[in-house]
N, C-alpha and C positions, 0 to 999 in steps of 0.2 A: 023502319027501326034501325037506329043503328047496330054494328057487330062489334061485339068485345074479343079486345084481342090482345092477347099477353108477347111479350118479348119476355128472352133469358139471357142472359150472358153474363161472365165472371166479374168481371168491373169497366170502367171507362178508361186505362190506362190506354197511352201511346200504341197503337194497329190498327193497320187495314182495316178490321171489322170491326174495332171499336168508332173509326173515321165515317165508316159503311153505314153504321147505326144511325151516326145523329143525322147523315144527311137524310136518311129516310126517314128519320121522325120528322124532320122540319119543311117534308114534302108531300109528306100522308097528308090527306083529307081529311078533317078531323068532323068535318060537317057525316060523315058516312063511318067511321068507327069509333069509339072510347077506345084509348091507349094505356096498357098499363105496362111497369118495367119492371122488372126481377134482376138487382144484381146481386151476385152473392158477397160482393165487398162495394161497397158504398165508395170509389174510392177512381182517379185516376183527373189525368187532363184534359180529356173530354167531359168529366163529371159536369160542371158549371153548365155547359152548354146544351143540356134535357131541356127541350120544349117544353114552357109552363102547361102545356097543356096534356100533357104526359103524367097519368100517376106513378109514384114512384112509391114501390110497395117495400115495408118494413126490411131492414139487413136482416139476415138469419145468424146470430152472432154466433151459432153453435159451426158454423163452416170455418170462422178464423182458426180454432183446435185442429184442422186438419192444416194450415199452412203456415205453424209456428214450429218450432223445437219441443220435441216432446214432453218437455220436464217443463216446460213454460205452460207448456197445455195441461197438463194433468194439474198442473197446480189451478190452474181458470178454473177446470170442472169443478172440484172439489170446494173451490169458492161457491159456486153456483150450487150447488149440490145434487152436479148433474154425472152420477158414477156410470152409467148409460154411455156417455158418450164418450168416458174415461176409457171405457175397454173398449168402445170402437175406434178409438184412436191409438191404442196401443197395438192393438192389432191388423190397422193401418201402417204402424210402425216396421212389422214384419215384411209389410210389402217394400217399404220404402227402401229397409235395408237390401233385399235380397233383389228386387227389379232392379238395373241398372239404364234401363229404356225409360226415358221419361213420361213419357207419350203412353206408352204400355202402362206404368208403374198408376199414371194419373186414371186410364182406364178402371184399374184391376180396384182400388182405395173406393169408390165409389160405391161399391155396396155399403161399406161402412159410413160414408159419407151421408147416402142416403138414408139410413137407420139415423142417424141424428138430424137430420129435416124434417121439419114439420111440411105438409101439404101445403098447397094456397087453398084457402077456404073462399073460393069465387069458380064460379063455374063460366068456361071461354067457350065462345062461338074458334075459333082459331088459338093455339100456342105455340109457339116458333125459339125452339131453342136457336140461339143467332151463331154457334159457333159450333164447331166439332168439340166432342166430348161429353164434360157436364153439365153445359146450357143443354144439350140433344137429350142426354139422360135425364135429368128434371123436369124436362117436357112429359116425357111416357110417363116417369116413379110417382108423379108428385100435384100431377096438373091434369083437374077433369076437361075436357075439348071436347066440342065435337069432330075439329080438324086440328092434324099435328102438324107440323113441317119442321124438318130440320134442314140447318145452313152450312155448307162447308166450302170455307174459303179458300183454301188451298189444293196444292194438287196430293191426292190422298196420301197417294204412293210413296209422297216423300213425306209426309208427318211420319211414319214408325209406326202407326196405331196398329191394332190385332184385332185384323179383319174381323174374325170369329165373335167376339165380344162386340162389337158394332154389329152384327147381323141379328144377333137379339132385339136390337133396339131399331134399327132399320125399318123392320118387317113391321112395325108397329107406326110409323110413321103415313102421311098421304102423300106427304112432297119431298124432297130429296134434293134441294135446289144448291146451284153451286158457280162459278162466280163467271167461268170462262167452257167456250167450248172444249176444249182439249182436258180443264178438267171434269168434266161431264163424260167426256168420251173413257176416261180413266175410271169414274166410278161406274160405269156402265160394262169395264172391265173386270173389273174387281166383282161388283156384285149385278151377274148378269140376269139371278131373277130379281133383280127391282130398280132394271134398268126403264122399265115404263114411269118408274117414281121421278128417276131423273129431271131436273130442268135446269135451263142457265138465267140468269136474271145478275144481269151487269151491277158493279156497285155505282150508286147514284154520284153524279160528280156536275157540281154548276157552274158553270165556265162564268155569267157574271159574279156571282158573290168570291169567287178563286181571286177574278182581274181585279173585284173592288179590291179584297182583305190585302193583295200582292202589293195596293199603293203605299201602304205605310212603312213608315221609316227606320232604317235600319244600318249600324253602321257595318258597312262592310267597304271601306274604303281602298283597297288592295289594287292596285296600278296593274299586276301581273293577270294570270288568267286565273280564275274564280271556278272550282270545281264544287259540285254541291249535290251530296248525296241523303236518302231519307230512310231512315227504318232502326229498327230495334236492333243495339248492338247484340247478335244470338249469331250462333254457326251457319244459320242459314241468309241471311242478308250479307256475308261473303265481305266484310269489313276487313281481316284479315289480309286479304286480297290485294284489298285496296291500298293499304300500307304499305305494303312491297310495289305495287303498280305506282305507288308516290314516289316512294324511292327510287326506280329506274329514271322519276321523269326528272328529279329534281338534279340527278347524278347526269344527263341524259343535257342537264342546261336549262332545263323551261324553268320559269319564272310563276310557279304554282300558292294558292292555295287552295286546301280542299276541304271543306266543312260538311259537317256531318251531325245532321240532326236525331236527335232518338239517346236511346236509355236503352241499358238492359246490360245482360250478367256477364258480358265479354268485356266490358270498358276496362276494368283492371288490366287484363290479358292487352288489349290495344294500346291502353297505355305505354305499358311494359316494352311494347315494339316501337311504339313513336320514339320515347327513351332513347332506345336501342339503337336507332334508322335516324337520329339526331335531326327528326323532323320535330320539333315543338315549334309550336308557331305555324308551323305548315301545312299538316297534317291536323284539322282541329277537333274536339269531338263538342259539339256546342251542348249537348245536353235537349232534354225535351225544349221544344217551342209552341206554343198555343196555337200561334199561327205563323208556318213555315213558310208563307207563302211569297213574301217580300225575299228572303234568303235565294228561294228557286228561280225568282223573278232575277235579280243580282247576280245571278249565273252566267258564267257562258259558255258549261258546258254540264249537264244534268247526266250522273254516273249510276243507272244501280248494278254491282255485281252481285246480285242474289245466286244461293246457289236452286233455290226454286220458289216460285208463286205460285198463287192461284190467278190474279187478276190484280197489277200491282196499279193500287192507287196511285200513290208518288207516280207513276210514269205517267200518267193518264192527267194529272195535274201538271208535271214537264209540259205536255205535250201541251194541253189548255194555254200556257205561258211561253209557248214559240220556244223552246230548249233546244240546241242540238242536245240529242240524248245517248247514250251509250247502256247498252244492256249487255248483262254476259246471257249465254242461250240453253236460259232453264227452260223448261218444257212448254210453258206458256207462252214464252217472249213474242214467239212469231202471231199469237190474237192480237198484239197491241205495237208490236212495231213493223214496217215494210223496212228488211235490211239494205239500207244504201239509197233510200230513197224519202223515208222522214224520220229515218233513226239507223242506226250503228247495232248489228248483233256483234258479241263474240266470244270467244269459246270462253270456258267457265275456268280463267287461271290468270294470275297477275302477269306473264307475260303480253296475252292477247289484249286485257284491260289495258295495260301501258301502251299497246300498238297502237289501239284503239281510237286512245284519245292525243296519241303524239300525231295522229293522221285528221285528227280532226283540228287541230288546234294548227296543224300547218296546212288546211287545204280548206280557203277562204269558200269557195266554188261551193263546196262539199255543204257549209256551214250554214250557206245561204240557201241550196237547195232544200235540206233540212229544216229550215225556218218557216221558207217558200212554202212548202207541200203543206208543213203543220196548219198554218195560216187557213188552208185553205178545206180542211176538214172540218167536218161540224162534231163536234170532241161534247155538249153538255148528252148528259142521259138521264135527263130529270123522268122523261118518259116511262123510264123501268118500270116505276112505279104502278102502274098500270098490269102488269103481270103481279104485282103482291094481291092487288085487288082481283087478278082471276083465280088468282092460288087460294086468295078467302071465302071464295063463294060457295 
């Protein structure tokens, strides 16, 4: 008989986990479970690309009242004649003004958040909140299983979250699964009685469908050297960095561009500095792409200055596509790169970045050994897959 089993996550927009998701849908067995999906906003770049074979259960419109402006929301309610969720959103509001931790403040809203969710009225062999936070909390509050598991894709320690309000929820959990050893070893620090809950389970990444999607066309016609970076413009994918690390090299004489794929709440802010650094044109910020993969392919030198991962996709797709790669050295880098041997670590500041990549772009040797080595690793991890199957039994 097959096992039903529920996924949670916020929406399908541009990340890691939302990327993590669909490869796993489009790798699951479907002959051995029914799949169903829970997002709380129906909504992002990955959306389109849900396996038809995937249920995709009802939006909970009463979750949008928490990620609008108050007076927008209180107006929604009171259309709906839903006064219920009026005062859990105003009292949400409390939190919002007074937390200045985002991480925490998104924590702490979630009582309230929860009082205005209805349950899923299906009972799961398995339910897997896919993300740190409200996917993990909607699992325990809302979701009858007989098995829980929660996913955390990054390394803990640097999300900001409060441990103490995670430990609630933890303890309720059977699996604890997370993307890379080192952050496995981190949650095993953090919360050392439910380090037995622990596990690592790679995100899934298919080195043919990467090499097909990479052949289509794309203009990036630029004579000079072609720098090409991927993730959500946020304080932690280290874009700022990068700016200034353009700057040196453009001041420096190199004949740069550096494209930068992703969205998010720092693009103004980066703007501002391109502006500034009279890089326009040089410095690009391309906006989401459906498929980045022609850009990274177009490369010829694959940059992320994150300030920390948990297990970074984009490098793992670099790698699939023979990149020279350069990493700055968040906590993770060293599960996915061998410094000086099929990738570049370096320390976490636009100095080291510019050294970085001024040594790569002048050390031919370097560029090809890096290629060499990639070349010669077996990079798919369709296999993963096989540990969800032991996590569900």
């Amino acid at each position: 008989m097959k096992k039903n089993i529920l996924f949670v996550l916020n929406n399908l927009n541009c990340g890691g986990a939302e990327k993590a998701l669909i490869s796993l849908l489009e790798t699951i067995d479907y002959s051995m479970y029914n799949v169903d999906l829970y997002l709380f906003k129906h909504e992002g770049i990955f959306f389109n690309k849900i396996p038809k074979r995937v249920k995709l259960l009802k939006e909970p419109f009463e979750y949008k009242y928490f990620d609008m402006p108050i007076k927008k929301a209180l107006i929604g309610c009171i259309q709906k004649g839903r006064v219920d969720i009026g005062l859990s959103r105003i009292r949400a509001g409390y939190i919002f003004k007074r937390e200045k931790n985002n991480a925490i403040c998104t924590q702490k809203i979630w009582k309230y958040v929860s009082k205005s969710l209805k349950s899923v009225n299906k009972q799961y062999d398995v339910a897997i909140g896919y993300l740190e936070n409200h996917p993990i909390y909607f699992c325990i509050d809302k979701v009858i299983a007989t098995k829980k598991i929660g996913f955390i894709h990054n390394d803990y320690d640097k999300l900001g979250m409060d441990p103490d309000i995670d430990m609630d929820y933890f303890c309720k959990l059977d699996n604890i699964v997370t993307v890379s050893e080192e952050c496995a070893n981190i949650l095993k620090q953090r919360f050392p009685m439910f380090s037995h809950k622990v596990e690592v389970m790679y995100n899934i990444v298919s080195p043919n469908m990467i090499n097909n999607m990479a052949l289509e066309k794309v203009a990036m016609n630029f004579k000079g050297v072609k720098l090409v970076s991927v993730g959500r413009l946020t304080y932690q994918k280290g874009f700022e960095m990068a700016v200034e690390a353009c700057k040196s090299l453009v001041e420096s004489g190199h004949d740069i561009q550096w494209y930068i794929i992703g969205e998010g709440e720092d693009r103004e802010k980066l703007e501002k500095m391109i502006e500034e650094y009279h890089l326009k044109g040089i410095f690009i910020l391309l906006g989401l792409k459906e498929n980045p993969y022609p850009y990274i392919n177009q490369a010829d030198i694959y940059v992320q200055p994150s300030r920390f991962e948990g297990k970074s996709i984009a490098i793992d797709e670099a790698k699939i596509l023979h990149k020279p790669i350069i990493a700055t050295n968040f906590s993770t880098a060293k599960d996915q790169l061998m410094d000086k041997k099929n990738g570049l670590i370096v320390e976490m500041d636009s100095t080291s970045i510019f050294e970085g990549i001024k040594k790569i772009i002048g050390d031919d040797v370097l560029r090809t050994t890096f290629i060499d080595s990639l070349a010669k690793e077996k990079l798919g991890t369709e296999n993963e897959i096989q540990k969800l199957y032991d996590f569900c039994r």
